[in-house]
C-alpha positions as CSV (number, residue, x, y, z in Angstrom):
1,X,21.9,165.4,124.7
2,X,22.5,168.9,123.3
3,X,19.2,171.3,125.4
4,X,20.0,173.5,122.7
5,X,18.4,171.2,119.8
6,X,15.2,170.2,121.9
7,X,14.3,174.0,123.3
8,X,15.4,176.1,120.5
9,X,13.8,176.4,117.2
10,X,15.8,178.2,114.0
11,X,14.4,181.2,112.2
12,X,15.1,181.9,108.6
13,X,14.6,185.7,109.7
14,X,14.7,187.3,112.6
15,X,11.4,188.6,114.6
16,X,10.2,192.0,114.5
17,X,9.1,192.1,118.3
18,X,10.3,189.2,121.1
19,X,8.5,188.7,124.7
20,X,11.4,187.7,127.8
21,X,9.8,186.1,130.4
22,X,11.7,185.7,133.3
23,X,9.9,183.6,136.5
24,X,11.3,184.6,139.5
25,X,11.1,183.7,143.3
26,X,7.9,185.7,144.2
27,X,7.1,187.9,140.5
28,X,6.6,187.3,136.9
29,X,8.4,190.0,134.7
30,X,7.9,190.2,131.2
31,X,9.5,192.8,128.7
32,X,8.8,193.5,124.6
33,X,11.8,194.2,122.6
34,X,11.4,195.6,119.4
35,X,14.3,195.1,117.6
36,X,16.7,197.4,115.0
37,X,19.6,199.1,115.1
38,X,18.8,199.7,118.7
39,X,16.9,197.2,120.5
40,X,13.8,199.4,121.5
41,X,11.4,198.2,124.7
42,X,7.6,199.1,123.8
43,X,6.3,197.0,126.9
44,X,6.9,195.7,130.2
45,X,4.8,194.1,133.0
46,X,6.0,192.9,136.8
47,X,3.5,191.3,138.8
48,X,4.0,189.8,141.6
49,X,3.1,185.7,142.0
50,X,0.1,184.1,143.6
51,X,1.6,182.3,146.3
52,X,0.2,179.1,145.3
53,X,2.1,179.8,142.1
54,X,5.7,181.4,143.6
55,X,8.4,179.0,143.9
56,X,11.8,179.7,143.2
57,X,11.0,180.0,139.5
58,X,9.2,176.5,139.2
59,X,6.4,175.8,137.8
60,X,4.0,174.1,140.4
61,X,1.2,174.0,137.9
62,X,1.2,174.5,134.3
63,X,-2.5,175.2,134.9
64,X,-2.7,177.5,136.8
65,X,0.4,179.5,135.5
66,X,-1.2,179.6,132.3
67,X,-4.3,181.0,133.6
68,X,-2.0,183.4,135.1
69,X,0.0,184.2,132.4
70,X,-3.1,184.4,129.7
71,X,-4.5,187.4,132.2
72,X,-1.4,189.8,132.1
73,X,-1.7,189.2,128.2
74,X,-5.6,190.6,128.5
75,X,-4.1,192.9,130.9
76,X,-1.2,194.1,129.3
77,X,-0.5,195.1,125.0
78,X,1.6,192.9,124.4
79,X,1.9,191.8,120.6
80,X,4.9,189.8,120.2
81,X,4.4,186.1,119.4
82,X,8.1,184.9,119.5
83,X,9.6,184.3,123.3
84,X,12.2,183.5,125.1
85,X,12.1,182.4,128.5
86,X,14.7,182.1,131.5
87,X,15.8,179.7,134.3
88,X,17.7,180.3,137.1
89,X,18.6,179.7,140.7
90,X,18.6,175.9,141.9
91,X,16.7,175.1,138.4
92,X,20.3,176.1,136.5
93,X,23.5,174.3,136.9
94,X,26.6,176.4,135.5
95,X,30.2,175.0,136.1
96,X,33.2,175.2,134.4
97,X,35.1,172.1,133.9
98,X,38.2,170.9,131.8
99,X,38.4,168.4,128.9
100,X,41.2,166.9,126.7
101,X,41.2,168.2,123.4
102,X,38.8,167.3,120.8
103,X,36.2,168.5,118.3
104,X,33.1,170.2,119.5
105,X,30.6,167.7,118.8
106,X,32.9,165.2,120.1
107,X,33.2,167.5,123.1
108,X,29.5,167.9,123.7
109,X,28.8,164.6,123.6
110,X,31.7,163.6,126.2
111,X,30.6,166.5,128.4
112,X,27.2,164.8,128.7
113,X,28.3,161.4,129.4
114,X,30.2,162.5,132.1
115,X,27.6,165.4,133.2
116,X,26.5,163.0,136.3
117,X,29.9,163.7,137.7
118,X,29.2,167.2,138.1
119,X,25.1,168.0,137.9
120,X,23.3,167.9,141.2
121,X,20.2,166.4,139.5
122,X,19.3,162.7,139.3
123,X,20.0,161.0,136.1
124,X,17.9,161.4,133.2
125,X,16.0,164.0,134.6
126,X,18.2,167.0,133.4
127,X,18.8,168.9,129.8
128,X,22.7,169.5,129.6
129,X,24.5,171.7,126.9
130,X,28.2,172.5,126.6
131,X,30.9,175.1,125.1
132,X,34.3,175.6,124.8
133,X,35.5,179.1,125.8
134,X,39.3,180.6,126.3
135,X,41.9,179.2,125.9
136,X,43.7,175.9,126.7
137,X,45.4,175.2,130.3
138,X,49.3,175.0,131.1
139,X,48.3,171.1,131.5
140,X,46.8,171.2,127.4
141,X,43.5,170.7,128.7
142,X,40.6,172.6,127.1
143,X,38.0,174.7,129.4
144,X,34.4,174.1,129.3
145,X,31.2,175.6,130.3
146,X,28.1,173.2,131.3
147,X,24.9,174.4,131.7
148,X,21.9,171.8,133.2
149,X,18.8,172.5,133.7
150,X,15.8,169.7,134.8
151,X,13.9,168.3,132.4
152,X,10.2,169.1,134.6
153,X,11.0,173.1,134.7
154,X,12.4,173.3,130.9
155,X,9.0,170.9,129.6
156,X,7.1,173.5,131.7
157,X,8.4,176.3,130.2
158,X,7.4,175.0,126.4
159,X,3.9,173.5,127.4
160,X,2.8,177.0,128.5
161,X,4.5,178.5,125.4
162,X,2.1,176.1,122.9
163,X,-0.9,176.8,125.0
164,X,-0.3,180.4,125.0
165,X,0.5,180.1,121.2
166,X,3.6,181.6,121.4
167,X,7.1,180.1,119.4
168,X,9.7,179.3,121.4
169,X,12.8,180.9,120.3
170,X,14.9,179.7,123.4
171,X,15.0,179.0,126.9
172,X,17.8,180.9,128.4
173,X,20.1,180.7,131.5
174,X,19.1,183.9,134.0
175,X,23.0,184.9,134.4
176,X,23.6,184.7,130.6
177,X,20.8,187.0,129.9
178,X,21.8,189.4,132.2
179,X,24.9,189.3,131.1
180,X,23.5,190.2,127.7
181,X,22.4,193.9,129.0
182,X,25.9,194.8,130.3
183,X,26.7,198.0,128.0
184,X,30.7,197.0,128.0
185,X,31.5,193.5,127.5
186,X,33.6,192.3,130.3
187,X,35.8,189.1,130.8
188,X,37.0,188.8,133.7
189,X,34.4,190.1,136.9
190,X,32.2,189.3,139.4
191,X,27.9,190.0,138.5
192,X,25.5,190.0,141.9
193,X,22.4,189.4,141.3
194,X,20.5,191.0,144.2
195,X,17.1,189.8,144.0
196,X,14.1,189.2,146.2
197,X,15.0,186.4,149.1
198,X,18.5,185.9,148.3
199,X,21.4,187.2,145.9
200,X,23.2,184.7,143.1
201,X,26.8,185.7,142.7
202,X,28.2,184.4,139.3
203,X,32.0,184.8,138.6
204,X,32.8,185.2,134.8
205,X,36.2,184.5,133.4
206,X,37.0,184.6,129.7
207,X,33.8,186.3,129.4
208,X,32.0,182.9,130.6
209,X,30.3,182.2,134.0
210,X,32.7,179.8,135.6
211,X,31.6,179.2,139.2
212,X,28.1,180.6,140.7
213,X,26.9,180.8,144.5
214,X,23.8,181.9,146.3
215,X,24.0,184.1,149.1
216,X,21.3,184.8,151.6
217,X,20.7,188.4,151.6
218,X,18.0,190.2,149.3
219,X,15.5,192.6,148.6
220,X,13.0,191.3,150.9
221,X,16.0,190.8,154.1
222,X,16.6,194.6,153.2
223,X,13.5,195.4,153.5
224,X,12.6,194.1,156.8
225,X,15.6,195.6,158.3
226,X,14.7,199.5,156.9
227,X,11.2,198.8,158.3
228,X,12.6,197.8,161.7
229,X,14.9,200.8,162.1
230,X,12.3,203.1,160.6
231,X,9.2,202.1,162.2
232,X,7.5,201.8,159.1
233,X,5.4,198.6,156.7
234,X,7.5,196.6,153.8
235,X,5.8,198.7,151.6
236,X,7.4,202.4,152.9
237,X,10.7,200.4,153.6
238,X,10.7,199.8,149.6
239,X,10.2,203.5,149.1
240,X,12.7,204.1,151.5
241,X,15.1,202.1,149.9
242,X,15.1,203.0,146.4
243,X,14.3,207.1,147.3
244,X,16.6,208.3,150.1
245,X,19.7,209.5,148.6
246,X,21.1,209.4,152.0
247,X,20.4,206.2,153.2
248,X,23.9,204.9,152.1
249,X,25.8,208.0,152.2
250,X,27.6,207.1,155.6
251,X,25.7,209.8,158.2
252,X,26.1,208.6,161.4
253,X,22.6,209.7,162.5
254,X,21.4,207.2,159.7
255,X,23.7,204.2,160.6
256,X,22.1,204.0,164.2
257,X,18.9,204.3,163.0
258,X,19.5,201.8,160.3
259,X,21.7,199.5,162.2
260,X,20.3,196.2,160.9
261,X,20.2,197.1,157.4
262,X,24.1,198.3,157.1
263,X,24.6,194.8,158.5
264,X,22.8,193.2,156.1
265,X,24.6,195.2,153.3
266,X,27.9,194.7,154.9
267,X,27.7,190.9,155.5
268,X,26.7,191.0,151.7
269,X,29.7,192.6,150.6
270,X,31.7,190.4,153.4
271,X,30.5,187.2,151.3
272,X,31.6,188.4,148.1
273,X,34.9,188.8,149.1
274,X,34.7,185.6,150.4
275,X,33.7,183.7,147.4
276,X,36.3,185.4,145.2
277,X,39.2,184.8,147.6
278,X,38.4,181.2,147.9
279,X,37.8,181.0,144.0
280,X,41.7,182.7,143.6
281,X,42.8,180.4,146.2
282,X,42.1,177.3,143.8
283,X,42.4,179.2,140.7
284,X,45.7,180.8,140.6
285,X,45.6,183.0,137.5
286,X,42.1,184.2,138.4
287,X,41.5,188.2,138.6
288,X,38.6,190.5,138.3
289,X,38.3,194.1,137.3
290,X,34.8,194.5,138.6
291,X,32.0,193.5,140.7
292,X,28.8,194.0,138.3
293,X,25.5,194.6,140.3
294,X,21.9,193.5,138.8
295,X,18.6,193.3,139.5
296,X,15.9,194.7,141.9
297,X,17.8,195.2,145.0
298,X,20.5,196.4,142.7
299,X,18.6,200.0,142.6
300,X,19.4,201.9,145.2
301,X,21.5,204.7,145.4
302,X,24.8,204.7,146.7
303,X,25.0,200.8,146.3
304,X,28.2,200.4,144.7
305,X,30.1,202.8,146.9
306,X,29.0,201.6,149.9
307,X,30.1,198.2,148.6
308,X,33.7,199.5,147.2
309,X,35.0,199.4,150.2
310,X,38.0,196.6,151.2
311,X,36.7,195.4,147.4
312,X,40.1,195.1,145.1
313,X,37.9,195.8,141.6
314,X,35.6,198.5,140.9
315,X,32.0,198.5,141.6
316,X,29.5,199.4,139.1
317,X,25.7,199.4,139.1
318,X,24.6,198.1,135.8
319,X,22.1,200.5,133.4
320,X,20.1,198.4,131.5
321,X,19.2,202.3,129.4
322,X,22.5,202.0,128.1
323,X,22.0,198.6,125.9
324,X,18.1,199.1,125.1
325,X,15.9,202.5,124.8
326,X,12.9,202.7,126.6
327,X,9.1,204.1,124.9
328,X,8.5,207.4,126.1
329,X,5.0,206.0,126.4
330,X,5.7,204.0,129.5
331,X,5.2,204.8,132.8
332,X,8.5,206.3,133.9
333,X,8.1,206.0,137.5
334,X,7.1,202.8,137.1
335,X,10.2,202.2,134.9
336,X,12.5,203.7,137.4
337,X,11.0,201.5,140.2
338,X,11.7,198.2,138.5
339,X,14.3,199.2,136.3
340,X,16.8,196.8,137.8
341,X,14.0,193.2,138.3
342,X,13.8,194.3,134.5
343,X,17.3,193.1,133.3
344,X,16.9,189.2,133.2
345,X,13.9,189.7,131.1
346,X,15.8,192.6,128.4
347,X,18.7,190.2,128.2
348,X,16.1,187.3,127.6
349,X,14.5,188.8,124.8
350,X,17.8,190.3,123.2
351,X,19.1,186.6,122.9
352,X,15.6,186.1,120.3
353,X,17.3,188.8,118.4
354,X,20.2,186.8,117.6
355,X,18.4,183.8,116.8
356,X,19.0,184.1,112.8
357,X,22.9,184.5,114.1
């Protein structure tokens, strides 16, 4: 069954404005694109979850989410009545495999025959889509991507759509829409998603996510680590982090103080080596010219230095400002404080600008 033809409707013309949605583990973010020659954000809105409602980016009750959802629209000005919306975490699958040689439809629907093989879902409770991407292996065999996603978070997703009375331009995979914002198209790299409880490390070769993992450290385990060396609530821990210029910058006076959290950060970038070494280990011809950092915990300055080190590919925060321009009219601090949680959302909304594609 191609996910593609149930969750995506085709537009003779392309939208004017499009709403991203992206559901994460404890916050909602949702960002307007308008779109032109360059993409142009008139609105956002980040709100953290009630916790009856926050869990991992699935829906526990349409309900209740709706009821959620229909108040940031009263809240917020948002006009836009096309949307795309995002899944990630354990409620996406991404794998590459490889198939013999054949046409694509042909391809698709072998792919999902065989998906059992490879999905960690139960049967028949999955959506499964497919592509071909580079080029074929030294054995003729042709590489794959397959994307799954359950059926109960995808339904979800399109129930609170109708009741909202939005139109569902797609439902899009979280590492595909980030990937999206990158300002230089890369092939061959590593993107970290640091975000709230734990970090999803995607590796991208041919310019498709082959292999994903998640890693347990995140914005909230960073947190709780500044507020233990400072003395200080989550809250000035968060101000902390994103604020002090120095906090990465490798004093000495700051490394005792802040102890815990350079061990957090280190046994982050520890685990990322990791992955990639044991990904080159089965994949000989694997490289990668970069480690690609996103999202929230992604902020904070001196990130991808402190990270460079004993890392063989360079270490780049990513700037979402360089794909989209932002309205003067927003609230720049409050831009600058989420600019990162913001990315999953842009990328979302940039793939309903190439729904007429």
């Amino acid at each position: 069954m191609n996910v593609q033809a149930i969750i995506k409707k085709i537009f003779h013309t392309r939208p004017s404005k499009v709403l991203g949605v992206d559901i994460g583990t404890g916050s909602i973010k949702l960002v307007q694109i308008e779109l032109g020659s360059k993409p142009f954000v008139s609105g956002f809105a980040v709100e953290d979850l009630p916790l009856e409602l926050s869990n991992n980016g699935f829906v526990r009750s349409v309900d209740m989410m709706l009821v959620f959802i229909k108040s940031l629209l009263e809240k917020y000005d948002f006009q836009a009545r096309h949307v795309v919306f995002t899944v990630g975490g354990r409620n996406a699958f991404v794998r590459e495999i490889d198939m013999p040689e054949m046409p694509d439809e042909e391809m698709k629907q072998s792919v999902a025959w065989d998906s059992s093989q490879y999905v960690p879902y139960e049967a028949d409770t999955y959506y499964v889509d497919s592509t071909k991407f580079g080029t074929l292996t030294i054995d003729g065999l042709q590489p794959v991507l397959l994307v799954a996603s359950p059926k109960d978070v995808v339904d979800a997703l399109l129930e609170i759509s109708d009741a909202v009375g939005w139109q569902t331009l797609g439902i899009d995979i979280e590492v595909l829409s980030a990937y999206r914002t990158l300002s230089e198209q890369l092939e061959n790299f590593v993107l970290l998603d640091i975000g709230r409880s734990y970090s999803m490390l995607t590796i991208f070769q041919n310019g498709a996510p082959v292999a994903q993992r998640s890693i347990p450290q995140g914005g909230q385990m960073f947190n709780a680590a500044i507020a233990s060396g400072a003395g200080v609530d989550l809250a000035a821990a968060e101000n902390i982090k994103l604020e002090d210029e120095l906090l990465l910058g490798g004093l000495e006076s700051d490394k005792t103080k802040y102890a815990e959290f350079f061990n957090e950060i280190e046994n982050l970038g520890r685990e990322v080596r990791r992955t990639c070494e044991y990904y080159m280990i089965n994949k000989k011809d694997a490289r990668f010219t970069h480690l690609v950092l996103v999202g929230g915990g992604a902020n904070m300055t001196g990130l991808p230095q402190f990270l460079s080190e004993g890392m063989e590919m360079q270490v780049v925060a990513n700037d979402i400002r360089k794909t989209v321009t932002f309205s003067d009219k927003l609230d720049q601090r409050e831009l600058k404080k989420y600019l990162g949680a913001l990315t999953v959302a842009v990328g979302a909304a940039l793939y309903g600008g190439e729904a007429d594609d």
